[in-house]
C-alpha positions in Angstrom: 16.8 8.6 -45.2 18.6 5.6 -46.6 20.8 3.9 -44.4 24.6 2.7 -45.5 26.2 -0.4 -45.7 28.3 0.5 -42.3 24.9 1.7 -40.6 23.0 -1.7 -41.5 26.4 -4.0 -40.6 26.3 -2.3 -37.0 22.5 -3.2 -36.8 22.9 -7.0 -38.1 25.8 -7.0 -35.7 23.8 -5.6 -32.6 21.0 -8.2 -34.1 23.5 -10.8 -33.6 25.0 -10.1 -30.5 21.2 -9.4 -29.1 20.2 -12.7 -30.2 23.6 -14.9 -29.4 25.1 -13.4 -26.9 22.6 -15.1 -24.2 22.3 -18.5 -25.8 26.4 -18.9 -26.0 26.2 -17.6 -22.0 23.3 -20.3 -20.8 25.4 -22.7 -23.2 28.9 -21.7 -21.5 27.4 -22.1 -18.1 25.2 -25.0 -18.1 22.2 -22.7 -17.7 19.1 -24.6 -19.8 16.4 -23.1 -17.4 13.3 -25.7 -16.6 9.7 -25.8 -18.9 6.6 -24.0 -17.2 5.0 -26.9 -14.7 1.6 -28.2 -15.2 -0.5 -26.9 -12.8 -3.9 -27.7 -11.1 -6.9 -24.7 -12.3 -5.9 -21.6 -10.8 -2.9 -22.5 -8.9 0.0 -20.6 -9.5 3.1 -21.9 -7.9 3.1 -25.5 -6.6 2.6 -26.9 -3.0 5.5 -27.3 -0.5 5.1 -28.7 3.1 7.5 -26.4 5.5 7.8 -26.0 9.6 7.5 -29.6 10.2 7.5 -30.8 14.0 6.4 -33.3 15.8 2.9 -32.7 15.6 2.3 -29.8 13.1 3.2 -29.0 9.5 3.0 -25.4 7.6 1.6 -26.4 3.5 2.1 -23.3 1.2 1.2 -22.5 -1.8 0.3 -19.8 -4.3 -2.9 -19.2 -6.1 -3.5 -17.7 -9.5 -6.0 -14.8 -8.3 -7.4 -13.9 -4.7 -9.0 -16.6 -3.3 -9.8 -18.7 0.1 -7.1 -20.8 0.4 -7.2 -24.1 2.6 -5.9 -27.9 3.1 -7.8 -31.4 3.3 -5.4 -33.6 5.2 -5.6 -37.3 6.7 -3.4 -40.2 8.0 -3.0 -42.8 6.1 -6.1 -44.8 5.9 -8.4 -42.3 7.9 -11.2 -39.3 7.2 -10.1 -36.7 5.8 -9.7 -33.4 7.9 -10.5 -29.7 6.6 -8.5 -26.8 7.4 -10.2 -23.5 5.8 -9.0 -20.2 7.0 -11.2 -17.3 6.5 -8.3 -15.1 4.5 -8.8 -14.1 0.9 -5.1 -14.1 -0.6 -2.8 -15.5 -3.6 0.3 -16.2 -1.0 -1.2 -18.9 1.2 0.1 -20.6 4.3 -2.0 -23.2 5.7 -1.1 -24.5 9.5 -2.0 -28.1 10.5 -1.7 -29.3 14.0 -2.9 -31.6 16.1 -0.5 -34.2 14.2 1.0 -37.2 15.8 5.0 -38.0 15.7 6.8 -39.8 12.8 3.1 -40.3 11.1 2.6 -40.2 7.5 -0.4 -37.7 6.6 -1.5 -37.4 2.9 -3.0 -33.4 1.7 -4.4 -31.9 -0.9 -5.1 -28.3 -2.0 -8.5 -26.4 -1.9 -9.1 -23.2 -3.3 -13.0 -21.8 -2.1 -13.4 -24.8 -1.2 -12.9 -27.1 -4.1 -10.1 -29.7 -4.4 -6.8 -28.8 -6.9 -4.9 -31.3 -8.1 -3.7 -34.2 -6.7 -3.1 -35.4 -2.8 0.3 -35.3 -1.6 1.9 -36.4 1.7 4.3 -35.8 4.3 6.4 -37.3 7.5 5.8 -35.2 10.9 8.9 -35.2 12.8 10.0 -38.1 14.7 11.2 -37.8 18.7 15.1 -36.9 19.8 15.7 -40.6 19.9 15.0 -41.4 16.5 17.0 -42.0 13.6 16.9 -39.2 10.6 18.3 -39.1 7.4 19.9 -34.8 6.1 20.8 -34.2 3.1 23.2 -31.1 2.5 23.3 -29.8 -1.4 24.4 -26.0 -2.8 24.6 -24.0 -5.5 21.8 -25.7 -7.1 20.6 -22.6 -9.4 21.8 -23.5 -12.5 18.6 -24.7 -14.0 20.6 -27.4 -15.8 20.0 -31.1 -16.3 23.1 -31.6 -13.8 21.0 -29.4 -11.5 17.7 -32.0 -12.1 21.1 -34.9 -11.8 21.6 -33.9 -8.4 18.0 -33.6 -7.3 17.5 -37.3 -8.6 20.1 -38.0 -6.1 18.4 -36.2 -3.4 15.1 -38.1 -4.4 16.8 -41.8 -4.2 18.5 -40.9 -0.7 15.1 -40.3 0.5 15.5 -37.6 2.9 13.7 -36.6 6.1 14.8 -32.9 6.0 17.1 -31.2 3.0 19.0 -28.3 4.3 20.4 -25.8 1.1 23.7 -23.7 1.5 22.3 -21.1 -0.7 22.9 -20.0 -4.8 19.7 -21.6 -5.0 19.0 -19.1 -8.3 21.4 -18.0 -10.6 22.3 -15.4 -11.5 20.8 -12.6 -9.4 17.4 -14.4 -7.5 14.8 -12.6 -9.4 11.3 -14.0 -9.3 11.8 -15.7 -12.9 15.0 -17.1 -12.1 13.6 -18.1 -8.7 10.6 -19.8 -10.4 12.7 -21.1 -13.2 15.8 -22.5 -11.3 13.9 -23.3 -7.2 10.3 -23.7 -7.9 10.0 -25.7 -10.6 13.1 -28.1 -10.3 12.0 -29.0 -6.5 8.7 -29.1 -6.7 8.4 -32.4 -6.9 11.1 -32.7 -3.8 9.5 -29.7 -2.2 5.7 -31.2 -1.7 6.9 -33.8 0.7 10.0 -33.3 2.7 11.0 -30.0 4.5 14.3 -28.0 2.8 15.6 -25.2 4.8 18.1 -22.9 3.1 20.1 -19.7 3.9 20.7 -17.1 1.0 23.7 -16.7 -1.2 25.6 -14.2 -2.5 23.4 -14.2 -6.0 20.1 -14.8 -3.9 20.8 -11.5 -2.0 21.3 -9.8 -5.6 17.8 -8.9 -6.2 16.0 -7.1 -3.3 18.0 -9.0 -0.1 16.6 -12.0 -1.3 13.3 -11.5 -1.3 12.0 -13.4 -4.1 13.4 -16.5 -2.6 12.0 -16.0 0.7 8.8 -15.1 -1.0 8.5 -18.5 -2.5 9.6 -20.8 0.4 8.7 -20.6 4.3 11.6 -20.4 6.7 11.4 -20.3 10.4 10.9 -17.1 11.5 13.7 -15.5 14.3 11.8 -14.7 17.1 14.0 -11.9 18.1 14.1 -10.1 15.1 11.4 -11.5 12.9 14.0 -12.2 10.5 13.7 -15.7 8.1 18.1 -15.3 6.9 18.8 -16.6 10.4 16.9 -19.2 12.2 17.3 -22.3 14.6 15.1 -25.5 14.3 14.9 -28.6 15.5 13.8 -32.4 13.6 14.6 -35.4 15.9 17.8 -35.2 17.4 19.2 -32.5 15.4 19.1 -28.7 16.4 20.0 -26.8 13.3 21.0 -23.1 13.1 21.0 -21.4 10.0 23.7 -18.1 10.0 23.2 -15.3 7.3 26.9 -15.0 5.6 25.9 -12.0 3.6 25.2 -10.1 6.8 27.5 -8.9 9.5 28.9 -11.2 12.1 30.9 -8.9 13.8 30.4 -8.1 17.5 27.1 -5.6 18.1 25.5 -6.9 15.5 21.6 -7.9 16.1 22.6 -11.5 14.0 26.0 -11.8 16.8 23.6 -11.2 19.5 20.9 -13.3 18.5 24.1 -16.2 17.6 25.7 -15.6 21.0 22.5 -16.1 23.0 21.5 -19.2 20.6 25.0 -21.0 21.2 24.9 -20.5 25.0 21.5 -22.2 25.6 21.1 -26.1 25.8 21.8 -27.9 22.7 20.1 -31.3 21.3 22.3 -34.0 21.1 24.0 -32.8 17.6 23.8 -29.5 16.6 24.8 -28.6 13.0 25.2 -25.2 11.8 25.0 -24.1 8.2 25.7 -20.5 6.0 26.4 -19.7 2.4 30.4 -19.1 2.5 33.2 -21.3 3.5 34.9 -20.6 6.2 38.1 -22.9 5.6 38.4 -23.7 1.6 41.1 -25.5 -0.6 39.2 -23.7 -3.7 38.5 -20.2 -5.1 37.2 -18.3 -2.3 40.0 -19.5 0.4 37.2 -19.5 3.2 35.9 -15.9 4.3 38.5 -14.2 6.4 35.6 -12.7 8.5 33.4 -15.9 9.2 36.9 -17.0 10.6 36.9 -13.8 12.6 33.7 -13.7 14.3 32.1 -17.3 14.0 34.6 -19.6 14.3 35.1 -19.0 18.1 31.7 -18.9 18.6 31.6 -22.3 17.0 34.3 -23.7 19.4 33.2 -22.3 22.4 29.7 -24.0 21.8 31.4 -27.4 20.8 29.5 -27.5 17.5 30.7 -30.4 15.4 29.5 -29.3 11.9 29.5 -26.2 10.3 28.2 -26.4 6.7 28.8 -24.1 3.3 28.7 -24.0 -0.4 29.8 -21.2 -2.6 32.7 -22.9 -3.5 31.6 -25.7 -6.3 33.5 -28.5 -4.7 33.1 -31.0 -2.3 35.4 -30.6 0.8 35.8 -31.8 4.3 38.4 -30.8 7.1 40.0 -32.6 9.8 38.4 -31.1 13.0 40.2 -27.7 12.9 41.0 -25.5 16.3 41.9 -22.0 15.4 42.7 -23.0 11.7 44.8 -26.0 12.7 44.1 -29.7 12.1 43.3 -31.8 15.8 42.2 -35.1 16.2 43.9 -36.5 13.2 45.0 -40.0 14.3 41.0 -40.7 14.3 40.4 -40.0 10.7 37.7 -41.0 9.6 35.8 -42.3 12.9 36.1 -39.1 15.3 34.9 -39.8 18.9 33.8 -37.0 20.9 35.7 -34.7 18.5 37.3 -31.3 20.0 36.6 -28.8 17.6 33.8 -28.6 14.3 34.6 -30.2 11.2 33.9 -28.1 8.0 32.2 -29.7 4.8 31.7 -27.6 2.2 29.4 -28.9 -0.3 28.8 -26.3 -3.4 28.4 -29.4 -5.8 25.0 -28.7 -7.0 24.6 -28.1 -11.0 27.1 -24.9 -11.7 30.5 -24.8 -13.1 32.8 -26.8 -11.1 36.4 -25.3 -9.4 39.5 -26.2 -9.2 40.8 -27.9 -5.9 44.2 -26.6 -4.1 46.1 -29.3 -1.8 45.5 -27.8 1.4 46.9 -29.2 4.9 43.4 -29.0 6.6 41.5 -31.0 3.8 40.7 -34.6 5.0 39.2 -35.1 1.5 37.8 -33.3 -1.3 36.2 -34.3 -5.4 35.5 -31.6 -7.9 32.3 -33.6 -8.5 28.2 -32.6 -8.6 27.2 -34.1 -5.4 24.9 -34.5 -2.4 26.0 -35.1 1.0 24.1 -37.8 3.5 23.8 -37.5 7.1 22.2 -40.2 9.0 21.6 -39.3 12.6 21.0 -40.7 16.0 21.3 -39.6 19.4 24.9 -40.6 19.6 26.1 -40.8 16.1 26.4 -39.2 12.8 27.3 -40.9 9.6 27.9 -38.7 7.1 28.3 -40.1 2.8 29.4 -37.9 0.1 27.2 -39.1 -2.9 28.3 -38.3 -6.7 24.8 -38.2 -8.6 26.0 -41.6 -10.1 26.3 -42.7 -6.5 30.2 -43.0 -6.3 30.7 -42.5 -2.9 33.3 -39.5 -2.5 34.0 -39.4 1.2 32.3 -41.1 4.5 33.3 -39.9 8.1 31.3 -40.9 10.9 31.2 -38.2 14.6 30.2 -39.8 17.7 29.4 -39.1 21.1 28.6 -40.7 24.9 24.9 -40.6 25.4 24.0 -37.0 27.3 
């Protein structure tokens, strides 16, 4: 049967819209996704080190088919040490121990045996009295060249640990997007210094989150074998990852684990990080129920930082008790501060917000950015980096010796 003139200007229109419709969205939201990497001969996703301590480090990787995974690794300037676990697998997770403190070790891959690709290397942790250098970036997903800006920035700060406030793959955290948007953009990052991250609302979007904690090692709650809420600790910092897509509220296996968490003996900073704002001069306002059930949990402990993204800003609050500014003649050099600052850095590649005038706000840039801590037993500087390195805010936290 012959089709009419309206039948075929509905198909070219469908045609159109088929075609179009996704390259004006990627266009309208800064989403250019990233080229397929270059890989080493039957390795399928790239190496990343993960779990790093004083004297061990996790390397994980992916192979293209089954195979006996395993790691040659060395300090710098000695033999090199194999590491071949008996398991047949594509997902591999290769532990190396025995490591000495703040010591560079080079690795490289081996797949039944045989060496892939080219050696990479890594810092074990240092001791509590040490001096580290955090970098806090967000909604990063975007697969955009401001995403790859950002990461550029992370790379010059040179980082010993990158902790991620989640949205690390727009828009719904499938494995493609995961691959696309996380893999490939920070693999290069990835292979040599440690990023911890907590999911976001468009990570949890495709099952939980699972394709993202597929493709990066976490810590692993040992109350509930969980990897969306964790604790760990690199040189003086104790960091404690909360899951803001998951209840809070009192009786909840995550308030338990929190509670009992916050009550035991802290390093000398402790930092605590989730997706959501709690307190925001943006879009989302904060989240009424983080402000419910975390926020007294957080001043009861004395925490002095609790991190978040989701809103694509940069902000930073006085020290806030029960929602109200404290400690404001001090700005920006707080000593022994009396109740948590809140930075929310959701700077990371996406489409940026607008920025309310808020009375908690000590200061705030709708710019991409990266946020610096540099850490020591006593003190925390903390540098809000534009990825042309405008510095956007600087506050500094500091403390008596314990």
């Amino acid at each position: 049967m012959r089709s009419t003139h309206g039948e075929r200007a509905v198909g070219i229109f469908l045609l159109v819209a088929a075609i179009g419709l996704p390259i004006w969205h990627a266009l309208y939201d800064g989403v250019y996704g990233n080229p397929v990497m270059e890989l080493p001969h039957g390795v399928a996703r790239p190496p990343h080190v993960a779990l790093v301590t004083q004297d061990a480090a996790t390397i994980a990787w992916t192979t293209s088919v089954a195979a006996r995974g395993g790691v040659e690794f060395a300090a710098v300037g000695e033999p090199w040490t194999r590491v071949t676990p008996d398991t047949i697998a594509r997902n591999h997770e290769v532990r190396l121990q025995a490591l000495s403190p703040a010591t560079r070790y080079q690795y490289r891959l081996l797949v039944d045996g045989h060496p892939r690709g080219p050696s990479h290397s890594f810092l074990t942790a240092p001791g509590p009295d040490a001096t580290i250098r955090v970098v806090l970036v967000g909604d990063t997903g975007s697969g955009s060249p401001r995403q790859r800006a950002v990461i550029e920035r992370i790379h010059q700060l040179q980082p010993d640990l990158v902790l991620h406030t989640g949205d690390l793959a727009y828009p719904s955290g499938t494995p493609a997007e995961v691959y696309s948007r996380f893999v490939v953009p920070f693999a290069d990052l990835r292979d040599h210094v440690p990023l911890l991250a907590t999911l976001g609302n468009h990570d949890v979007k495709t099952q939980g989150g699972k394709p993202i904690l597929d493709a990066i090692v976490l810590p692993e709650n040992r109350e509930t074998g969980d990897e969306t809420f964790y604790r760990w600790q690199h040189g003086p910092l104790e960091v404690i990852c909360v899951d803001t897509e998951a209840s809070m509220a009192p009786g909840s296996p995550q308030r338990h684990w929190l509670e009992q968490t916050l009550d035991e003996a802290p390093a000398a900073w402790r930092l605590v990080f989730g997706h959501r704002a709690i307190y925001a001069g943006s879009r989302s306002h904060g989240d009424p129920a983080l402000r419910e059930n975390l926020v007294p949990l957080l001043e009861r402990a004395g925490v002095p930082i609790y991190a978040s993204g989701h809103d694509h800003v940069y902000m930073r609050t006085f020290p806030l008790h029960d929602g109200s500014p404290v400690d404001q003649d001090q700005e920006p050099s707080y000593r022994e501060p009396t109740a948590p600052v809140y930075v929310v850095t959701g700077g990371g590649g996406k489409s940026l917000y607008e920025i309310e005038d808020v009375p908690h706000n000590a200061a705030s840039a709708r710019r991409d950015h990266v946020v610096l801590l540099v850490i020591t037993a006593t003190r925390i500087d903390a540098t809000a980096f534009a990825v042309n390195g405008d510095v956007l805010d600087h506050f500094t936290l500091e403390r008596e010796p314990s």
